[in-house]
DSSP file (Angstrom, degrees, kcal/mol; ACC not computed):
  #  RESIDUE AA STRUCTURE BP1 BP2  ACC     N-H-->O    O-->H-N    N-H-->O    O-->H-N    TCO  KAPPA ALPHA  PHI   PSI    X-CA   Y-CA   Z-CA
    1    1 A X              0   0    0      0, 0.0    63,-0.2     0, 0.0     3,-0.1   0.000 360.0 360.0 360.0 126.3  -10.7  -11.3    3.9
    2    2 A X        -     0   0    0     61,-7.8     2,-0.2     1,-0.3    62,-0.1   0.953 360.0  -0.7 -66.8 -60.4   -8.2  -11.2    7.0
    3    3 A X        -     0   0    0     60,-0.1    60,-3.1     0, 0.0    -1,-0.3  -0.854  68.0-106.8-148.2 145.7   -7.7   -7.5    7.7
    4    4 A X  E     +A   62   0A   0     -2,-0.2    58,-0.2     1,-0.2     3,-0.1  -0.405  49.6 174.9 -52.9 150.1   -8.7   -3.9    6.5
    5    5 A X  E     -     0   0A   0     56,-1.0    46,-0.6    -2,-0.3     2,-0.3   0.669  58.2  -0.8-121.2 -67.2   -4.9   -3.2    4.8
    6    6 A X  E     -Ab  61  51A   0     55,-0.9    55,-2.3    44,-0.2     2,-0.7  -0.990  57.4-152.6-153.8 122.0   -5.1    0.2    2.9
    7    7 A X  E     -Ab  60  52A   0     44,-2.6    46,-1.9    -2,-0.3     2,-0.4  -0.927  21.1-141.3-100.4 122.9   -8.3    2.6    2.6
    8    8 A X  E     -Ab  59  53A   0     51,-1.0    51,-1.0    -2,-0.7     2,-0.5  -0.696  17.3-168.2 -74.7 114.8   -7.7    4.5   -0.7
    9    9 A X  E     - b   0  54A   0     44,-2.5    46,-1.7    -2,-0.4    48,-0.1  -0.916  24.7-123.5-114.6 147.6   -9.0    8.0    0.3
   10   10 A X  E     + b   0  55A   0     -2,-0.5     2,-0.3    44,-0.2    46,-0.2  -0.369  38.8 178.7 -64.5 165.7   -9.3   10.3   -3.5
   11   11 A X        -     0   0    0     44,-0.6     3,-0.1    43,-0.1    43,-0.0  -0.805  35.8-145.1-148.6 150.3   -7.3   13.4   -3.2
   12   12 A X  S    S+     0   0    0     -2,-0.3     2,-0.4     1,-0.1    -1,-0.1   0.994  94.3  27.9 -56.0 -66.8   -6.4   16.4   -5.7
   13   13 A X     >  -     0   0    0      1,-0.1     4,-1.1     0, 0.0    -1,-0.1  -0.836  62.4-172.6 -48.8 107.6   -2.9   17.0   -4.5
   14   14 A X  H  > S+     0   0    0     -2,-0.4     4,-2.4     3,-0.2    -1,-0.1   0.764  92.2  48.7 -99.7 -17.5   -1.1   14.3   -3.2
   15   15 A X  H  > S+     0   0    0      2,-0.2     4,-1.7     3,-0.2    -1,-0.1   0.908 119.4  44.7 -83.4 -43.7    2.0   16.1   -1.9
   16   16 A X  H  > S+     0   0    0      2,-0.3     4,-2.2     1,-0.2    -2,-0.1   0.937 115.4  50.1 -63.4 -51.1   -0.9   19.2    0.1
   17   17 A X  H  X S+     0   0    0     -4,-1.1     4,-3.1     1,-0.3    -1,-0.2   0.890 107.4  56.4 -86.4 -28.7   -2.7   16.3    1.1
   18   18 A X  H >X S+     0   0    0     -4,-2.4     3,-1.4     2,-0.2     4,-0.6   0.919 106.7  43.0  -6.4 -88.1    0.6   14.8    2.5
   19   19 A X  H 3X S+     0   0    0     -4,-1.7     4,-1.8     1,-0.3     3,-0.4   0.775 111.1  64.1 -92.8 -18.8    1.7   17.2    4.8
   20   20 A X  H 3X S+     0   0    0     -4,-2.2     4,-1.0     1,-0.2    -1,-0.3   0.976 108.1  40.5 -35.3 -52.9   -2.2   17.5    6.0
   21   21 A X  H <<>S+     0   0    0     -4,-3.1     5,-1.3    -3,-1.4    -2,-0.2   0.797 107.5  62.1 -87.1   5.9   -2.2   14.3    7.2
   22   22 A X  H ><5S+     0   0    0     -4,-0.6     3,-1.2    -3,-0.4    -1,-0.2   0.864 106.5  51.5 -40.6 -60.6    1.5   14.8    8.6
   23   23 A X  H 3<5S+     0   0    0     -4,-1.8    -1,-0.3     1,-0.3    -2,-0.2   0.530 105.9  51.1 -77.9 -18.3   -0.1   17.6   10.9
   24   24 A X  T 3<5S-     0   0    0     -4,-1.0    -1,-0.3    -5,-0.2    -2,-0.2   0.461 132.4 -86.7-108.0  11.6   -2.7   15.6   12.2
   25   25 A X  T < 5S+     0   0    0     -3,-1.2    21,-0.5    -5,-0.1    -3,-0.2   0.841  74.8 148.5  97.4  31.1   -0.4   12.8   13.2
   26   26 A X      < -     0   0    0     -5,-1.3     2,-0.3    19,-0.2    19,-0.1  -0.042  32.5-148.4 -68.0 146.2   -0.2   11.0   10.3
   27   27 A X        -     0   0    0     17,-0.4    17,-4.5    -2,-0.1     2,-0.2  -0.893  22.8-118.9-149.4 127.8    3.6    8.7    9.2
   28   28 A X  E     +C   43   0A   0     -2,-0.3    15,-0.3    15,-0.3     3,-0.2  -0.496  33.1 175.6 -45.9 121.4    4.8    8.0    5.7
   29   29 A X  E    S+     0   0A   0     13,-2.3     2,-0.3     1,-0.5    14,-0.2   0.611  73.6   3.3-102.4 -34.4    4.8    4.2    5.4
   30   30 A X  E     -C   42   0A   0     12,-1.2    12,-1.2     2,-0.0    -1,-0.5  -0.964  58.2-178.4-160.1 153.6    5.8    4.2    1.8
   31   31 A X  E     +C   41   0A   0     -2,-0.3     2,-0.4    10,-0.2    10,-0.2  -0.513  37.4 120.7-148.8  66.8    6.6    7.1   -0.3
   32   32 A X  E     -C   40   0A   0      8,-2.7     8,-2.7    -2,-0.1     6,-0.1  -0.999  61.7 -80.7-154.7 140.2    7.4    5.9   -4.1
   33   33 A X  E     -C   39   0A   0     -2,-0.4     6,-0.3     6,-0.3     2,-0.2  -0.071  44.3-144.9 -10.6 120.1    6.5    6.1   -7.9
   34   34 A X    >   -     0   0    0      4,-2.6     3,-1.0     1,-0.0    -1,-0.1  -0.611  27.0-101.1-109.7 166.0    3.7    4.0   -8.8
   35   35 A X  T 3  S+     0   0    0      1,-0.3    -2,-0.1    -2,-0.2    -1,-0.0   0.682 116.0  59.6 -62.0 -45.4    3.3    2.1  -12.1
   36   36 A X  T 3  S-     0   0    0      1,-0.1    -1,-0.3     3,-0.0     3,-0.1  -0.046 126.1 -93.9 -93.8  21.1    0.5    5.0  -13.9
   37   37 A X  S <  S+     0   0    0     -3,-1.0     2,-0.2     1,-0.2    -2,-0.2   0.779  93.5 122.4  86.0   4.7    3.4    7.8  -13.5
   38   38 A X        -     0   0    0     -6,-0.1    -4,-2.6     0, 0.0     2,-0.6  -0.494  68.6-116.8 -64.5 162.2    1.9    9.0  -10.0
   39   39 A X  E     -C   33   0A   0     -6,-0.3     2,-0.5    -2,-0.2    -6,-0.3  -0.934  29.0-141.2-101.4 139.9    3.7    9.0   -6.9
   40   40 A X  E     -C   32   0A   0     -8,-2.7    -8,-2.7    -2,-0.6     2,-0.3  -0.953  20.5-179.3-107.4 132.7    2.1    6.5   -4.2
   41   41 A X  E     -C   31   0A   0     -2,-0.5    13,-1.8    13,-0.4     2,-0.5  -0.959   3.3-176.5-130.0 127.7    2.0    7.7   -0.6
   42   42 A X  E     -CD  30  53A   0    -12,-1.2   -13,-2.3    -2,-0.3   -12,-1.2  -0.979   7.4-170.0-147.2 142.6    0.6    5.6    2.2
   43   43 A X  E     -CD  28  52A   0      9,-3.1     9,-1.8    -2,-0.5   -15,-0.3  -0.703   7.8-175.1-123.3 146.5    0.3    6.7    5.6
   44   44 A X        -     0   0    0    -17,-4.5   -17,-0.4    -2,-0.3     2,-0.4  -0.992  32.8-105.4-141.6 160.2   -0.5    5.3    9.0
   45   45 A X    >   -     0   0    0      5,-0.3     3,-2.6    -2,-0.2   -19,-0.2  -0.692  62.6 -84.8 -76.2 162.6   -1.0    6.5   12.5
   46   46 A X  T 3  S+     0   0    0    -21,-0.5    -1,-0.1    -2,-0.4     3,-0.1  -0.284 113.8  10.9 -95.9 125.9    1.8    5.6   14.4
   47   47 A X  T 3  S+     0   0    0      1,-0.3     2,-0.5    -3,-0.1    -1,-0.3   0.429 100.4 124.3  90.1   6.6    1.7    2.1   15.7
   48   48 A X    <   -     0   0    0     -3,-2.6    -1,-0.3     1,-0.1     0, 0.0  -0.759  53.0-155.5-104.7 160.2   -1.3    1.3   13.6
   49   49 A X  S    S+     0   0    0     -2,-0.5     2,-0.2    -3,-0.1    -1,-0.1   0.792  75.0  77.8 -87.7 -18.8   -1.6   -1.5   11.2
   50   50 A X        -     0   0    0     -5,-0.1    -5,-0.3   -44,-0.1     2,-0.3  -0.663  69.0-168.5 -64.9 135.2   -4.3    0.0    8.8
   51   51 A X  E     -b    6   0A   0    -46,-0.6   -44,-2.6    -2,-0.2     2,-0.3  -0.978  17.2-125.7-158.5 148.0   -2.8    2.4    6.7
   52   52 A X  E     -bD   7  43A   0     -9,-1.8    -9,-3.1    -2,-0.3     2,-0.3  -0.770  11.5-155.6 -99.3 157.8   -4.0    5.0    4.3
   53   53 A X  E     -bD   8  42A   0    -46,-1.9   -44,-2.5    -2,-0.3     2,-0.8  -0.893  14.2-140.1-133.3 144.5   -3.1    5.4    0.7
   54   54 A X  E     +b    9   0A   0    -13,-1.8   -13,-0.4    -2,-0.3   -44,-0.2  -0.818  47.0 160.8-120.3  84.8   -3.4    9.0   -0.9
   55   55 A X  E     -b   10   0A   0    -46,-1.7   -44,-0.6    -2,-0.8     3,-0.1  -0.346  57.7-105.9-120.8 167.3   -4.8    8.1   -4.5
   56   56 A X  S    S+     0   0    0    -46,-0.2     2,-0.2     1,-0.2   -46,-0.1   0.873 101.4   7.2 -63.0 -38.9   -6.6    9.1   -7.7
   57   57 A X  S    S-     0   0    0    -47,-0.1    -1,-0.2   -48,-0.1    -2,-0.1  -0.985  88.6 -73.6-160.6-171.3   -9.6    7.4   -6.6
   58   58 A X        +     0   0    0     -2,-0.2     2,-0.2    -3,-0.1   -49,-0.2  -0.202  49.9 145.3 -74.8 144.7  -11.5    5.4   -3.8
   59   59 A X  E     -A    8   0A   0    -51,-1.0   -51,-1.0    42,-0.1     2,-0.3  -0.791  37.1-144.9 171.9 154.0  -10.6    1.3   -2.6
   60   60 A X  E     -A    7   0A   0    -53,-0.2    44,-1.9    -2,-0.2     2,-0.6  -0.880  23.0-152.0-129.2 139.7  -10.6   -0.7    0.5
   61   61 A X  E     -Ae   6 104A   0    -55,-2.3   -56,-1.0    -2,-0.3   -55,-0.9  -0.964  14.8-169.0-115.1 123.6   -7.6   -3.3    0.3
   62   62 A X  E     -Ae   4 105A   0     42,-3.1    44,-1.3    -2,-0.6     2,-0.5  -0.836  17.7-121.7-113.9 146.3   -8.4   -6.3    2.2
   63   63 A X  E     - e   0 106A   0    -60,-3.1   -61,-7.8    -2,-0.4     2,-0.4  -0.561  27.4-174.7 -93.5 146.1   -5.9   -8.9    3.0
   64   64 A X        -     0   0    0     42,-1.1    44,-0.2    -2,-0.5     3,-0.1  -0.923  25.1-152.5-120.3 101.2   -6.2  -12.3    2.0
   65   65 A X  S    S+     0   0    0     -2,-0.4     2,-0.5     1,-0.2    -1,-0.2   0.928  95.4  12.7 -26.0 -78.2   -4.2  -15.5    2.7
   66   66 A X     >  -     0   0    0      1,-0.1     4,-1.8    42,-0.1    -1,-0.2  -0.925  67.1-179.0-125.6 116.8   -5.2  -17.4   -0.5
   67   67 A X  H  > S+     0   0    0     -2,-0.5     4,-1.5     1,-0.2    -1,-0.1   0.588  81.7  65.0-112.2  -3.2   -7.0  -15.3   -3.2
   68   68 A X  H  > S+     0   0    0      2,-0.2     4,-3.2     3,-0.2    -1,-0.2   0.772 110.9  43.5 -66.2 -40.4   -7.5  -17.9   -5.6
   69   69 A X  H  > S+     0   0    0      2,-0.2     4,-1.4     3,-0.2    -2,-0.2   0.875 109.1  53.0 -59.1 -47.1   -9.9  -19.3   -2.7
   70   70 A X  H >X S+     0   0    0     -4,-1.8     3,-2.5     2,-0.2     4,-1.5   0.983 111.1  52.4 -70.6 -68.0  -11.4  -16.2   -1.7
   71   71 A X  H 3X S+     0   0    0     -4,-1.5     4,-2.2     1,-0.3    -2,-0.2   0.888 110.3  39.9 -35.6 -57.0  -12.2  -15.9   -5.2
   72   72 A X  H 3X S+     0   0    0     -4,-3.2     4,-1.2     1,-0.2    -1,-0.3   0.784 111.2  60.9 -78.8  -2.0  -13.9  -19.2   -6.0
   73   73 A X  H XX S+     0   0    0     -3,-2.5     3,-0.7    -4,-1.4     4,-0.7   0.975 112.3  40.1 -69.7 -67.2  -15.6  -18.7   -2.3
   74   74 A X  H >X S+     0   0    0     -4,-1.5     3,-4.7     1,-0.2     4,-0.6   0.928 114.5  56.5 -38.7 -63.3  -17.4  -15.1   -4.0
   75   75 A X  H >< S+     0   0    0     -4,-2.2     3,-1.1     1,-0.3    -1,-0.2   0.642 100.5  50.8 -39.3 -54.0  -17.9  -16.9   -7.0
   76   76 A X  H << S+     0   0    0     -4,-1.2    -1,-0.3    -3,-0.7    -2,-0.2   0.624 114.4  46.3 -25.4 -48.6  -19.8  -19.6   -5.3
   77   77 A X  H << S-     0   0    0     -3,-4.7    -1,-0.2    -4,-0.7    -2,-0.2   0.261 120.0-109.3 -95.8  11.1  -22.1  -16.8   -3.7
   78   78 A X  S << S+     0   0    0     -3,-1.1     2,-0.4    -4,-0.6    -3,-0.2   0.749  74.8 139.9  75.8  33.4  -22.4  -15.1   -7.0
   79   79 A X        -     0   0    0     -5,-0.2     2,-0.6    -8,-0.1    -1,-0.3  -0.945  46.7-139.2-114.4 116.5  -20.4  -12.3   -5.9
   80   80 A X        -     0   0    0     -2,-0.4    16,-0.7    16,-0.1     2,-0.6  -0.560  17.3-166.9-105.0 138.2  -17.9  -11.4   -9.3
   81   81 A X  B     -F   95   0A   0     -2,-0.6    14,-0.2    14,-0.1     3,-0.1  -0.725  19.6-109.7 -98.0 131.7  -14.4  -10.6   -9.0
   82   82 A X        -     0   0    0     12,-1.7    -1,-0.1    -2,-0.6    13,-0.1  -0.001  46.8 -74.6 -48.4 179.7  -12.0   -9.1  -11.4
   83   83 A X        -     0   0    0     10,-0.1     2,-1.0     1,-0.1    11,-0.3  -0.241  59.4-106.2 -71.7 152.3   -9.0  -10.7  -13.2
   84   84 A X        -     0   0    0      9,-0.1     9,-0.2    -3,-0.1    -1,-0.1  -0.731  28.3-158.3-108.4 105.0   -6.0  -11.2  -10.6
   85   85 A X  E     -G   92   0A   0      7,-1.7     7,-2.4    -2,-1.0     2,-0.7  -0.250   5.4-151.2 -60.6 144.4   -3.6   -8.9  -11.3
   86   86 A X  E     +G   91   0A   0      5,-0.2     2,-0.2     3,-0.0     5,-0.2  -0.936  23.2 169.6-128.7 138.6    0.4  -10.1   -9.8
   87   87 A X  E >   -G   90   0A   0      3,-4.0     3,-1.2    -2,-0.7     0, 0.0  -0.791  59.4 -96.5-112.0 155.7    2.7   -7.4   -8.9
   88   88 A X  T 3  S+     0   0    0     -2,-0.2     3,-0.1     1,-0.2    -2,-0.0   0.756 127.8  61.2 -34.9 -18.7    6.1   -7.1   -7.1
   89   89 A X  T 3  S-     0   0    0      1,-0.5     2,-0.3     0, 0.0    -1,-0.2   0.756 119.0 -99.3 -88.3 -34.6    3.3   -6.2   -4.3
   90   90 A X  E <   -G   87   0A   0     -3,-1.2    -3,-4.0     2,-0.0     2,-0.6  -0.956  59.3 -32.5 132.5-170.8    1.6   -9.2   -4.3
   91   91 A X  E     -GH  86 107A   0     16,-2.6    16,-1.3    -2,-0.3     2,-0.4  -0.847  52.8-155.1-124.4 131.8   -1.4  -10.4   -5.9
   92   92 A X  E     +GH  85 106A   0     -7,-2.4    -7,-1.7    -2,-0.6     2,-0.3  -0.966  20.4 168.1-128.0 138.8   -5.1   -8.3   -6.8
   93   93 A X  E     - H   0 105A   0     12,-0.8    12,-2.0    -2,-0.4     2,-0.5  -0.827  17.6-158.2-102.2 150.3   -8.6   -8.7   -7.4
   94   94 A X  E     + H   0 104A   0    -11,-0.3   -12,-1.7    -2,-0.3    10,-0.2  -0.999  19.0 164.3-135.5 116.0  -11.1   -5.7   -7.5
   95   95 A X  E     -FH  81 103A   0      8,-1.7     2,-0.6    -2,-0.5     8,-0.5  -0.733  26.1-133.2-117.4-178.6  -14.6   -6.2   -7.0
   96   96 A X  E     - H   0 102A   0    -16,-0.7     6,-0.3     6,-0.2   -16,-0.1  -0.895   9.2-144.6-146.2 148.3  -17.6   -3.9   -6.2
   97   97 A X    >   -     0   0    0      4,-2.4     3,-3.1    -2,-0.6     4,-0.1  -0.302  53.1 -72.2 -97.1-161.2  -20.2   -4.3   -3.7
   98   98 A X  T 3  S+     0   0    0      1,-0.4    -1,-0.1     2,-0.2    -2,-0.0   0.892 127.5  52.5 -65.2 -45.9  -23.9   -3.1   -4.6
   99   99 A X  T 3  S-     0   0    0      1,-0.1    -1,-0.4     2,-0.0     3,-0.1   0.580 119.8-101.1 -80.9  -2.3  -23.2    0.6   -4.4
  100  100 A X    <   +     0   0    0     -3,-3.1    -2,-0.2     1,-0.4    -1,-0.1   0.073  68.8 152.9 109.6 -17.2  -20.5    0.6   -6.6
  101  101 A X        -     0   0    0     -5,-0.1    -4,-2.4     1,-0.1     2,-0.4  -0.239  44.3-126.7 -41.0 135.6  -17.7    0.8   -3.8
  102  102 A X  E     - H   0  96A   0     -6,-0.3     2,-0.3   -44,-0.1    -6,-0.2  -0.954  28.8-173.2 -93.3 101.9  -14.6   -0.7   -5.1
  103  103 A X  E     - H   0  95A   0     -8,-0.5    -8,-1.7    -2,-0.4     2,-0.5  -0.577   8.3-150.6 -93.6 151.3  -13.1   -3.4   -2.7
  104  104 A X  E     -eH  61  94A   0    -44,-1.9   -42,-3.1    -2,-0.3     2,-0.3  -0.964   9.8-152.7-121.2 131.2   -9.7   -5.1   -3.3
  105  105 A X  E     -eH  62  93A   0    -12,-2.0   -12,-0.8    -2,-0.5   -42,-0.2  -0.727  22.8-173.6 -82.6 154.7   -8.2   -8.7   -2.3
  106  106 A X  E     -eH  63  92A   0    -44,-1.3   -42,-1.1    -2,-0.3     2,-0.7  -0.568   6.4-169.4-159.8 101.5   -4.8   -8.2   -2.0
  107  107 A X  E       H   0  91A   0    -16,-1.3   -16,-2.6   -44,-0.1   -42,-0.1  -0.778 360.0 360.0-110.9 134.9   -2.8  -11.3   -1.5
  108  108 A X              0   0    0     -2,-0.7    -1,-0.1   -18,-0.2   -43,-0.1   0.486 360.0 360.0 -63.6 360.0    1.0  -11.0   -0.4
């Protein structure tokens, strides 16, 4: 893992919880229809590269150069990854660390 990329924070609303994080100084990064028939909104503070994503439920997306590598590196340490999904987006894995937290590889 390179970089945090996108912390998936849960929300009810996604449009309320918009213009909340608008007001606290918050920028739309992406604004668009997602694949499950939601709209996806991901926000950052101005000038940051970390960006938040206003979702159904909770993820950290970490960036990866080469995610076939990072994968057989977990594997190695007995750490198990999901299937890699490939999108227009790029390419995912979803794992979960001990507590149940949902992490993402996410390679461009």
């Amino acid at each position: 893992m390179n970089s945090i990329e996108i912390i998936m924070i849960p929300v009810a609303d996604r449009q309320k919880s918009k213009a909340f994080y608008l007001n606290l100084g918050f920028e739309v990064v992406l604004e668009a229809p997602d694949p499950h028939g939601e709209t996806w909104i991901q926000m950052r503070l101005p000038g940051s590269n970390t960006t938040i994503s206003l979702a159904s439920f909770q993820g950290i997306i970490c960036e990866t150069e080469d995610i076939h590598a990072a994968i057989d590196n977990y594997h190695q340490k007995g750490i198990e990854v999901g299937a890699i999904d490939e999108t227009p987006w790029g390419k995912f894995a979803w794992l979960k660390d001990l507590d149940g937290n949902s992490l993402c590889l996410h390679q461009k």
